[in-house]
ZARO-377774 format. One line per 10 residues: number of its first residue (from 1); for each residue y negated, z negated, x of N, C-alpha, C, O. Coordinates in nm, 3 decimals, always signed. Example, Ala and Ser with C-alpha at 12.3 -4.5 7.8 and 13.67 -1.06 7.14 Angstrom:
BEGIN
1	+0.569:-0.780:+1.319:+0.450:-0.780:+1.230:+0.330:-0.780:+1.320:+0.332:-0.846:+1.424 | +0.225:-0.708:+1.285:+0.106:-0.714:+1.367:-0.003:-0.787:+1.290:-0.114:-0.804:+1.341 $
This chain:
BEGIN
1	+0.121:+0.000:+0.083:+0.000:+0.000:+0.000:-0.125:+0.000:+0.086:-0.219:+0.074:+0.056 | -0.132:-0.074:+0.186:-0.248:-0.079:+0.290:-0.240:+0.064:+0.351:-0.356:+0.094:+0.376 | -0.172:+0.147:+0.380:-0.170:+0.249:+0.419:-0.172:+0.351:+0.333:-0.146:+0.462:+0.381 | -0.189:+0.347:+0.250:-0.264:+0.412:+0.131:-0.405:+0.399:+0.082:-0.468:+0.498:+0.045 | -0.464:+0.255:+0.082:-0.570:+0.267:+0.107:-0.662:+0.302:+0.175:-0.778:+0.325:+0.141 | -0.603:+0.310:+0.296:-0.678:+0.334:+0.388:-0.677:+0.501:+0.419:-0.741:+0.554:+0.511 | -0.571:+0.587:+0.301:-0.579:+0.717:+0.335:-0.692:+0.755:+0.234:-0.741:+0.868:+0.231 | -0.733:+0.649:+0.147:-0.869:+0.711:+0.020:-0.963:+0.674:+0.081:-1.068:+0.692:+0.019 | -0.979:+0.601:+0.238:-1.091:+0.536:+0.245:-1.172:+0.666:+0.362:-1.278:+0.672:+0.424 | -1.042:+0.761:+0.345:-1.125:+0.855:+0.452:-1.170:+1.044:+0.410:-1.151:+1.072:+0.291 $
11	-1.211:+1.131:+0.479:-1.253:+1.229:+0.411:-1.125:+1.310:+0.406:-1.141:+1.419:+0.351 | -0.985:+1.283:+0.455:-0.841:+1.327:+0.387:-0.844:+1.332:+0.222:-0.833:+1.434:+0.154 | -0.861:+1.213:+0.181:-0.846:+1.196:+0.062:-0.967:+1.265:-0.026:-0.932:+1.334:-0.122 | -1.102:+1.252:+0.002:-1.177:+1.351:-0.072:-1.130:+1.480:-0.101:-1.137:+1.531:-0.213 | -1.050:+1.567:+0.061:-1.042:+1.706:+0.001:-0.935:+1.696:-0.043:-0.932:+1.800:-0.109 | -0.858:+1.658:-0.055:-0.727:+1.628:-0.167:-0.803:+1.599:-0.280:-0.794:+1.707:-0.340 | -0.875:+1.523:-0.352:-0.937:+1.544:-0.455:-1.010:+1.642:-0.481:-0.986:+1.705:-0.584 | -1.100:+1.676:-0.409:-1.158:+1.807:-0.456:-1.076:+1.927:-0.427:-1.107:+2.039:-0.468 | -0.959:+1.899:-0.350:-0.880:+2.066:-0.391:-0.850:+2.057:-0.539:-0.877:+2.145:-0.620 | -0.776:+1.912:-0.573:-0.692:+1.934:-0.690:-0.786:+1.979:-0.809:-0.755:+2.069:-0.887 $
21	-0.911:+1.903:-0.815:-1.039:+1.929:-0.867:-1.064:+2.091:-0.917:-1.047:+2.130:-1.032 | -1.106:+2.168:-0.814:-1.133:+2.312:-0.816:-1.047:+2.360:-0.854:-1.056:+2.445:-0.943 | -0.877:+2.308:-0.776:-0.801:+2.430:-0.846:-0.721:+2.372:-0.986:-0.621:+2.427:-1.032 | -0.775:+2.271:-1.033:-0.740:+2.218:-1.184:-0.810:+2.345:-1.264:-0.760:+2.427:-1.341 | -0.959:+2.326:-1.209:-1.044:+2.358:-1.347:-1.029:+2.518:-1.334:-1.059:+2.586:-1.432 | -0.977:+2.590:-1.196:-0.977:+2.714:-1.205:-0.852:+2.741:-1.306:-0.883:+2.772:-1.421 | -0.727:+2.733:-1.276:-0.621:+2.715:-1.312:-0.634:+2.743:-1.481:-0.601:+2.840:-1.550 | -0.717:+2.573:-1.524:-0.768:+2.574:-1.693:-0.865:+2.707:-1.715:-0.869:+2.756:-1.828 | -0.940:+2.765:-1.612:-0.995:+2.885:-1.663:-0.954:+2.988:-1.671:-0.984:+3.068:-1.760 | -0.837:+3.016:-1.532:-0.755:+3.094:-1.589:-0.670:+3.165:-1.684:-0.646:+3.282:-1.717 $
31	-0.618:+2.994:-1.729:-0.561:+3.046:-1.892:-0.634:+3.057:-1.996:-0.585:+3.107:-2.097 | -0.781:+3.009:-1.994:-0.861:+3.062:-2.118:-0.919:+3.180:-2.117:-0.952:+3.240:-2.220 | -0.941:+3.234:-1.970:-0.957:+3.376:-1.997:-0.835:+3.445:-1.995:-0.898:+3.550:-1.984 | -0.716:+3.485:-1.995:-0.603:+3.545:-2.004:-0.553:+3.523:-2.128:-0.490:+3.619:-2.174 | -0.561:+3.425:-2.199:-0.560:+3.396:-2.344:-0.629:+3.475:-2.448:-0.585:+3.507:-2.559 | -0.754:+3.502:-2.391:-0.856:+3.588:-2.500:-0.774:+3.725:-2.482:-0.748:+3.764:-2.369 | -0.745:+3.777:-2.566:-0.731:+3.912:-2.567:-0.789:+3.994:-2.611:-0.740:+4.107:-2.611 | -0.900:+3.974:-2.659:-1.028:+4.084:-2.687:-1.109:+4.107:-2.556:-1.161:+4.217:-2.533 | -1.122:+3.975:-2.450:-1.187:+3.944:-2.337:-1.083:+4.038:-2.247:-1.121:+4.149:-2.209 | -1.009:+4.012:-2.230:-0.899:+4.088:-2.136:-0.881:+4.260:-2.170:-0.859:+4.324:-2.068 $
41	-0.887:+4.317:-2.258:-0.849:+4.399:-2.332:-0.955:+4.539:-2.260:-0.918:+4.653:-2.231 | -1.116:+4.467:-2.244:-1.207:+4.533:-2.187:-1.215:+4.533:-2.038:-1.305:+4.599:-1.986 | -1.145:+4.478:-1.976:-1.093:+4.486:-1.791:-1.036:+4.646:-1.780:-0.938:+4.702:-1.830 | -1.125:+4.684:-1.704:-1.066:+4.784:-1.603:-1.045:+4.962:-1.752:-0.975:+5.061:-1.738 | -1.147:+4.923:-1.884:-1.196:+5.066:-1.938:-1.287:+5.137:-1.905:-1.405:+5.105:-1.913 | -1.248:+5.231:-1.870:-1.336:+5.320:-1.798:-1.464:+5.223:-1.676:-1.447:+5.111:-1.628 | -1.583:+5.317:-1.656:-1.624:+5.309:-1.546:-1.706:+5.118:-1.539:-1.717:+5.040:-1.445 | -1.727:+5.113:-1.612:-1.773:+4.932:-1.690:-1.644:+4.871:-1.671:-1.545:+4.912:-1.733 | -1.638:+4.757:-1.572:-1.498:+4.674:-1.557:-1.510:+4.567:-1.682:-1.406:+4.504:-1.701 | -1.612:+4.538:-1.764:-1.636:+4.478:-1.851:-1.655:+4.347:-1.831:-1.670:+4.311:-1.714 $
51	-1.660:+4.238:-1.947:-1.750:+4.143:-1.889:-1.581:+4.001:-1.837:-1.590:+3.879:-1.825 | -1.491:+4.065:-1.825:-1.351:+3.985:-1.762:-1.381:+3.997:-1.642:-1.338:+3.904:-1.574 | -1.449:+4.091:-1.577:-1.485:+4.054:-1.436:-1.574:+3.935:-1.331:-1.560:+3.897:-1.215 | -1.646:+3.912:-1.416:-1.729:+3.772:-1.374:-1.647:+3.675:-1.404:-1.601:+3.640:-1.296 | -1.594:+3.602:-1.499:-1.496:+3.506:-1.495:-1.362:+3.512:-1.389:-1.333:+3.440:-1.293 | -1.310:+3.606:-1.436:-1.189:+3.593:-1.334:-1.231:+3.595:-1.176:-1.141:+3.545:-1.108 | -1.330:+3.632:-1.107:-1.407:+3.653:-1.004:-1.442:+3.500:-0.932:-1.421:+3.462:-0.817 | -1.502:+3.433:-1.044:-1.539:+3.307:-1.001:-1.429:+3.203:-0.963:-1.406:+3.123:-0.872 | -1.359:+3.255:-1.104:-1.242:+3.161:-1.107:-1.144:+3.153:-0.981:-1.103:+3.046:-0.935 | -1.101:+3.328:-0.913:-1.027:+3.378:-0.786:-1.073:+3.271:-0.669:-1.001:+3.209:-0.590 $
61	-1.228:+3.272:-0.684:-1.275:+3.197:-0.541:-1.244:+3.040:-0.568:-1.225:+2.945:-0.492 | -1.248:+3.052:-0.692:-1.273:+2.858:-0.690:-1.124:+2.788:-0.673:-1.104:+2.680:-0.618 | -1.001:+2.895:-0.748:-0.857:+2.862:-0.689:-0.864:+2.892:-0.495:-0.831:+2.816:-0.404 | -0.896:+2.971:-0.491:-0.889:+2.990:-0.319:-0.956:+2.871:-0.260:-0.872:+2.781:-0.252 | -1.064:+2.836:-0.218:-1.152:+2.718:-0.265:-1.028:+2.587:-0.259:-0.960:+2.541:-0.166 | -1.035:+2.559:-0.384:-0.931:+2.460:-0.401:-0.777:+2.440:-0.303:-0.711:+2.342:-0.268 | -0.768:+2.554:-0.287:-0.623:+2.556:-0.200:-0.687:+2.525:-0.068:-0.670:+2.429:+0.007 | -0.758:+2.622:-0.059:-0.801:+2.538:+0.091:-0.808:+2.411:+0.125:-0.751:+2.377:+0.228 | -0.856:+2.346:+0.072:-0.948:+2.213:+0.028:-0.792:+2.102:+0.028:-0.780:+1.987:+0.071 | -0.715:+2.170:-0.023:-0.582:+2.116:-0.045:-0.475:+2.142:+0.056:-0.366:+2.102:+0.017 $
71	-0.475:+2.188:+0.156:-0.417:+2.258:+0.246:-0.494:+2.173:+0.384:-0.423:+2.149:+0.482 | -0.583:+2.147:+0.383:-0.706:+2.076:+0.480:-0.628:+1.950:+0.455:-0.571:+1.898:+0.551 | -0.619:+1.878:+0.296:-0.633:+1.742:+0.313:-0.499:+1.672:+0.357:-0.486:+1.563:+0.411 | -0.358:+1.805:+0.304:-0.274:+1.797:+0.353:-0.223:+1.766:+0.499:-0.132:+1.692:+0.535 | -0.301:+1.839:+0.565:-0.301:+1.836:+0.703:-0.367:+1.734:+0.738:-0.311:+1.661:+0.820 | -0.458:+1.707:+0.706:-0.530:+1.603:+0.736:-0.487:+1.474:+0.740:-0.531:+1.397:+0.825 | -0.366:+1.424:+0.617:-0.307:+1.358:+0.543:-0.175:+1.313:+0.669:-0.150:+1.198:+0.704 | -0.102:+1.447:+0.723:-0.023:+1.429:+0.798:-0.062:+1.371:+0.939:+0.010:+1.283:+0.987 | -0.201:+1.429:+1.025:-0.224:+1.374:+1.140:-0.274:+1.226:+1.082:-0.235:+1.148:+1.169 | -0.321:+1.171:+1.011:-0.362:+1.050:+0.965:-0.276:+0.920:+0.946:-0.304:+0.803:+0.973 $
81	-0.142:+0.985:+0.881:-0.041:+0.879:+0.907:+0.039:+0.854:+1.028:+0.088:+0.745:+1.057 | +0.054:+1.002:+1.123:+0.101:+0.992:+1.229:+0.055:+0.860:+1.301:+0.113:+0.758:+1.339 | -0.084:+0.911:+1.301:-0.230:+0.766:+1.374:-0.211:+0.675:+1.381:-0.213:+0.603:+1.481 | -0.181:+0.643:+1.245:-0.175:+0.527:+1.202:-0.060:+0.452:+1.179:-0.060:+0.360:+1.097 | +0.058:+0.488:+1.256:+0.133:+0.428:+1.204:+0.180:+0.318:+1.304:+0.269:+0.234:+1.288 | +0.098:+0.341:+1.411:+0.109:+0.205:+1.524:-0.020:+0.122:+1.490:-0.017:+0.012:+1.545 | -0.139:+0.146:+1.411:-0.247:+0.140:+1.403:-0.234:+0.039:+1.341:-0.115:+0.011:+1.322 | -0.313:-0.039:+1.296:-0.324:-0.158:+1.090:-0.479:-0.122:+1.084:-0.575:-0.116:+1.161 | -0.449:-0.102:+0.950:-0.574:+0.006:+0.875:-0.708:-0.096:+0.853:-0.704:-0.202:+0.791 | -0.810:-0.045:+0.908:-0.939:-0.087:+0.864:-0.955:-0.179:+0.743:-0.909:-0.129:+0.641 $
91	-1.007:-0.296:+0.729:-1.009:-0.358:+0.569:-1.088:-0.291:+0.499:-1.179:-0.245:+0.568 | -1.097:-0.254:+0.352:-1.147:-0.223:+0.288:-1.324:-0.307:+0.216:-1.328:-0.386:+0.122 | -1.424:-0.266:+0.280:-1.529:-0.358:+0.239:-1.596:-0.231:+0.201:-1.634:-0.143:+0.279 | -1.610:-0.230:+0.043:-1.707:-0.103:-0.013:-1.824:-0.205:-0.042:-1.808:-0.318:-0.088 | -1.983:-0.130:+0.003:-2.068:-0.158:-0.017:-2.085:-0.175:-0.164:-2.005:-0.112:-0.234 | -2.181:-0.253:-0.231:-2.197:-0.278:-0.392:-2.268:-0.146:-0.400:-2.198:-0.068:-0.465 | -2.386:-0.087:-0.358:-2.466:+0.057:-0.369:-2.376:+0.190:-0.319:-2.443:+0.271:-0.255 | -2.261:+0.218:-0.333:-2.205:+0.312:-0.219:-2.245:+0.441:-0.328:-2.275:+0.549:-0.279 | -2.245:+0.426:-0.451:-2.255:+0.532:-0.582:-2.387:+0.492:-0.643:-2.373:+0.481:-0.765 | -2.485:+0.472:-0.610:-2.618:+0.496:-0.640:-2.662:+0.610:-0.665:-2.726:+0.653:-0.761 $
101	-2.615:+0.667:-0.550:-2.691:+0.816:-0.538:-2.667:+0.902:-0.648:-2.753:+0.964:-0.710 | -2.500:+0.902:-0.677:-2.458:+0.968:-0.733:-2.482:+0.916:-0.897:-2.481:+1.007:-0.979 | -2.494:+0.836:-0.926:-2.550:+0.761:-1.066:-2.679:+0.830:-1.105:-2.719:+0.864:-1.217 | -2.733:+0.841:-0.991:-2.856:+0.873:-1.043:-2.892:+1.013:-1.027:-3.005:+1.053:-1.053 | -2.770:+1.112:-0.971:-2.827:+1.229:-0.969:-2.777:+1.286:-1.126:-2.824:+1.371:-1.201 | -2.653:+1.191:-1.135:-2.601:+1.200:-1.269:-2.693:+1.215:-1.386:-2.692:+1.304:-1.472 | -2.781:+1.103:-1.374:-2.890:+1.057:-1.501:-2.970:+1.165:-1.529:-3.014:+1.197:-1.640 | -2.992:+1.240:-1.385:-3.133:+1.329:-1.388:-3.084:+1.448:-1.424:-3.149:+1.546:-1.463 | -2.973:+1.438:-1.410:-2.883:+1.590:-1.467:-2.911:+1.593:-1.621:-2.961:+1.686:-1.684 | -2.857:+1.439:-1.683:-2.874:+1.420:-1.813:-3.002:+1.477:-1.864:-2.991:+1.556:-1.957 $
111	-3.135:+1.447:-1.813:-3.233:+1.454:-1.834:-3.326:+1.596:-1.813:-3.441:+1.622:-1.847 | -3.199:+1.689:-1.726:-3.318:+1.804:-1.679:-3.327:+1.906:-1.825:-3.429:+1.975:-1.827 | -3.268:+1.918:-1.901:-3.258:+2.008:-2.011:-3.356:+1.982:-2.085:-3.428:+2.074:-2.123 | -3.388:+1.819:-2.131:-3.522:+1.776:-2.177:-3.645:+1.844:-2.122:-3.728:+1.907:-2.188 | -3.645:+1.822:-1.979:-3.730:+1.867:-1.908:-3.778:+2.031:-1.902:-3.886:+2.086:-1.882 | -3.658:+2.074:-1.928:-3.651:+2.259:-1.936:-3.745:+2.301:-2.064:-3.810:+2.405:-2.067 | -3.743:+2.219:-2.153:-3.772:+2.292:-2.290:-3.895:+2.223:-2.265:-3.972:+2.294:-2.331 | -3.973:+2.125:-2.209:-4.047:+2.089:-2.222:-4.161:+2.197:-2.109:-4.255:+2.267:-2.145 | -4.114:+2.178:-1.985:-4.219:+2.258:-1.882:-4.175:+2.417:-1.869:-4.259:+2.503:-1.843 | -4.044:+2.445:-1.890:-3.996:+2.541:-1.877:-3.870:+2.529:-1.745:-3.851:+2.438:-1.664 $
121	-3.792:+2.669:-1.767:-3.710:+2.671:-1.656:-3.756:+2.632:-1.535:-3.753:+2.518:-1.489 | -3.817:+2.774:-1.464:-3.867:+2.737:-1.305:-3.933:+2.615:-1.244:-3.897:+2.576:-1.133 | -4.022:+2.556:-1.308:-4.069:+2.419:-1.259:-3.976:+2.326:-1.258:-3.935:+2.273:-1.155 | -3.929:+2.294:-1.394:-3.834:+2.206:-1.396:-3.728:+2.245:-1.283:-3.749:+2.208:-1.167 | -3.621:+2.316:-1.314:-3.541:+2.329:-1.174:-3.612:+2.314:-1.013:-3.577:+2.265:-0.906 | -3.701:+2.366:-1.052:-3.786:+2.326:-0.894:-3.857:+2.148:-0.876:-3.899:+2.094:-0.774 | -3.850:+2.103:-0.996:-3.884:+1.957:-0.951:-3.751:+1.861:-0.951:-3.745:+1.755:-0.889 | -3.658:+1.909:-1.019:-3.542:+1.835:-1.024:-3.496:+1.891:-0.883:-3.453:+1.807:-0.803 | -3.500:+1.994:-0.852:-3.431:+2.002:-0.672:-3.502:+1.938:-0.602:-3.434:+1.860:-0.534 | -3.634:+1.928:-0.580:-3.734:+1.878:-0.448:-3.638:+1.739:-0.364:-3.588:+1.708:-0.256 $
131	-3.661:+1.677:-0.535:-3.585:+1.497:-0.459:-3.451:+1.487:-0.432:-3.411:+1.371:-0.421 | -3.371:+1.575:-0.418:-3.276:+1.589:-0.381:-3.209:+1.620:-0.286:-3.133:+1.545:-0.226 | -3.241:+1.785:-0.253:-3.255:+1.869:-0.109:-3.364:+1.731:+0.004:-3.347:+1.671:+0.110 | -3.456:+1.737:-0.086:-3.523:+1.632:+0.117:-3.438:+1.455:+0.082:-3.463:+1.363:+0.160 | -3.366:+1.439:-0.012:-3.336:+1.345:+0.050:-3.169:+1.355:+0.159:-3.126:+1.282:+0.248 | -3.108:+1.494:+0.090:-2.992:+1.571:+0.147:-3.007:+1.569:+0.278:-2.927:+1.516:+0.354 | -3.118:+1.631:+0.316:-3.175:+1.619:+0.451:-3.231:+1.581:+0.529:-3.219:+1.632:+0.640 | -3.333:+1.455:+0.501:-3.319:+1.324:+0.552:-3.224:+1.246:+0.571:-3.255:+1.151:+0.642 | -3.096:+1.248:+0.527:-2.942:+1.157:+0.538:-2.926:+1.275:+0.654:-2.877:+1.220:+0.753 | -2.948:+1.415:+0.680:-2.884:+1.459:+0.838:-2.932:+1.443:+0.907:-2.881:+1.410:+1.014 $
141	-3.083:+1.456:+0.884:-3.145:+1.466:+1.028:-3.250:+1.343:+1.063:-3.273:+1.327:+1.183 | -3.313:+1.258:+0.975:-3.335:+1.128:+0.952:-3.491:+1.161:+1.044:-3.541:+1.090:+1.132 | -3.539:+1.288:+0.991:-3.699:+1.335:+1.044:-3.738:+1.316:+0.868:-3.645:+1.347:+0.793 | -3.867:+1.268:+0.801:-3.904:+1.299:+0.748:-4.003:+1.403:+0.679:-4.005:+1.432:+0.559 | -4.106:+1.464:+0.804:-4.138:+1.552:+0.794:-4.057:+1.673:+0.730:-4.055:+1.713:+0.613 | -3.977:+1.729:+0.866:-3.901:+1.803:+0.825:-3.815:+1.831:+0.693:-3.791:+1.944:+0.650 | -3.774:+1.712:+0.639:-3.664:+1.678:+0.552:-3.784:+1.745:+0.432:-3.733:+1.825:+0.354 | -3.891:+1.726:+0.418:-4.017:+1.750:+0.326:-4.016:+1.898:+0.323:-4.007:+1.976:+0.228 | -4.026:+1.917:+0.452:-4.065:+2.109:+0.439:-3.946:+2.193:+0.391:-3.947:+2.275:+0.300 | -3.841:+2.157:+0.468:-3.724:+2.195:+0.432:-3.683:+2.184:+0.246:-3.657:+2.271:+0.164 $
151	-3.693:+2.056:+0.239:-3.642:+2.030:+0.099:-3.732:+2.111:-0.030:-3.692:+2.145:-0.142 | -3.853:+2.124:+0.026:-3.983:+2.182:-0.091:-3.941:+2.316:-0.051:-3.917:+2.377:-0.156 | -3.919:+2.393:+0.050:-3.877:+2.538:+0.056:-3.735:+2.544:+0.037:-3.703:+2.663:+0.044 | -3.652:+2.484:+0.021:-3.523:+2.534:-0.052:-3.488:+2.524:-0.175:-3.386:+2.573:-0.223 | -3.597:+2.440:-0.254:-3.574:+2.391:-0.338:-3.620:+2.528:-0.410:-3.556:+2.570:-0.507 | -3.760:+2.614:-0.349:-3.853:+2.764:-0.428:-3.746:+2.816:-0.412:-3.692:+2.850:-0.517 | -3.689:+2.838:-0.316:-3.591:+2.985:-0.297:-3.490:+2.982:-0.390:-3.446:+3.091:-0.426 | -3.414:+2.822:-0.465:-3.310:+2.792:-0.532:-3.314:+2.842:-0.661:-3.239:+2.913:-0.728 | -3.463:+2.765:-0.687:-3.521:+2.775:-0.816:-3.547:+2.933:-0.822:-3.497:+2.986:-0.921 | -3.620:+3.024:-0.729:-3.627:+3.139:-0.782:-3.497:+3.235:-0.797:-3.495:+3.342:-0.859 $
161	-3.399:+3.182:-0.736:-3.296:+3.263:-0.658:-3.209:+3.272:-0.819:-3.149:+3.369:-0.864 | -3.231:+3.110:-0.894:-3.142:+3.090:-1.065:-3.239:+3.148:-1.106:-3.202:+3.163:-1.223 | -3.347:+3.199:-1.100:-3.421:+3.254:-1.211:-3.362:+3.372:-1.217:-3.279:+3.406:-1.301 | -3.417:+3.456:-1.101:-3.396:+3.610:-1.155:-3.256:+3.661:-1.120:-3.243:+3.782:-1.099 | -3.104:+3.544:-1.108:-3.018:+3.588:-1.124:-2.987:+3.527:-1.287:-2.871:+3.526:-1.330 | -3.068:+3.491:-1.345:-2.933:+3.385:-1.466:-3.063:+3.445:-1.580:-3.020:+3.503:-1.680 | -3.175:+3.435:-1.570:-3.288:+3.494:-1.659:-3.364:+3.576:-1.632:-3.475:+3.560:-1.683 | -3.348:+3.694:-1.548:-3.377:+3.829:-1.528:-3.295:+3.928:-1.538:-3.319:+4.035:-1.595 | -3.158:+3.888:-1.463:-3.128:+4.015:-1.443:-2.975:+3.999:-1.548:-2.925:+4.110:-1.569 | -2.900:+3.887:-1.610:-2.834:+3.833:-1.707:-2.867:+3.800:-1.846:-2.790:+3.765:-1.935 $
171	-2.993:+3.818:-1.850:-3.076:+3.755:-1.923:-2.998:+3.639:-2.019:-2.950:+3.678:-2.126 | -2.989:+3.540:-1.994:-2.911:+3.425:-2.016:-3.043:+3.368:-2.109:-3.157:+3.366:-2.062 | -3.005:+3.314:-2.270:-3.111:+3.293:-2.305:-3.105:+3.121:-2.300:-3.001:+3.056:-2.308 | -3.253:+3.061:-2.284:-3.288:+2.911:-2.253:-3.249:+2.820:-2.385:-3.267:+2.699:-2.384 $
């Protein structure tokens, strides 16, 4: 059991979760698009591959994706117990804040749709990225400046980059 904990306490066990993760939900998308048969039906008529091509597309990478991810943690999994098996595993002391971050990127997720209808797409997506990206990058590089310039210019390019792919050129309505 201690040697089990100590295989979740490391980044083995993340990509084992996030393989199984990606290639769960690809897997579940798989069969809902192969299921539709009106959706399937329009693949590969004439010179229009129809609109089965964007799903199954995404879905291809996100199973590939996942296997990787699962194939990594595997391996990962194996040199880890090798290690450890003369080793006795680190105690487990999780900080009380270790999921802050993530609580709260959660909340603001909740909240950005409010925000959409209220200021509109582009701002909103561009103010909900700012605090995010520079704090992403203040945790690497622990410059604040930088983490500022960086985070406010990736955040335009993000925000413009979902615009005129998801409401220009898809026209995806808000």
């Amino acid at each position: 059991m201690r040697s089990f904990n100590a295989f979740l306490d490391r980044a083995v066990g993340r990509d084992l979760a996030c393989g199984l993760l990606f290639s769960g939900i690809a897997l579940v998308g798989f069969i809902n698009v192969s299921g539709n048969t009106m959706l399937m039906n329009t693949l590969g008529r004439g010179p229009d591959p129809g609109p089965a091509l964007l799903p199954l597309t995404v879905l291809s990478f996100m199973l590939l994706g996942g296997s990787l991810l699962l194939l990594k943690g595997l391996a990962g999994w194996a040199l880890h117990s090798r290690r450890t098996a003369e080793q006795t595993p680190p105690q487990n002391n999780v900080p009380f804040g270790r999921h802050t971050h993530a609580v709260a990127l959660f909340v603001s997720l909740l909240a950005l749709p409010s925000v959409v209808t209220s200021l509109g797409f582009l701002p909103a997506t561009w103010l909900f990225a700012i605090p995010w990206l520079i704090w992403l990058e203040y945790r690497r590089c622990h410059r604040l400046r930088r983490a500022l310039l960086l985070g406010i210019m990736t955040a335009a390019l993000l925000s413009l980059a979902l615009y005129l792919i998801f409401i220009t050129l898809l026209g995806v309505a808000l």
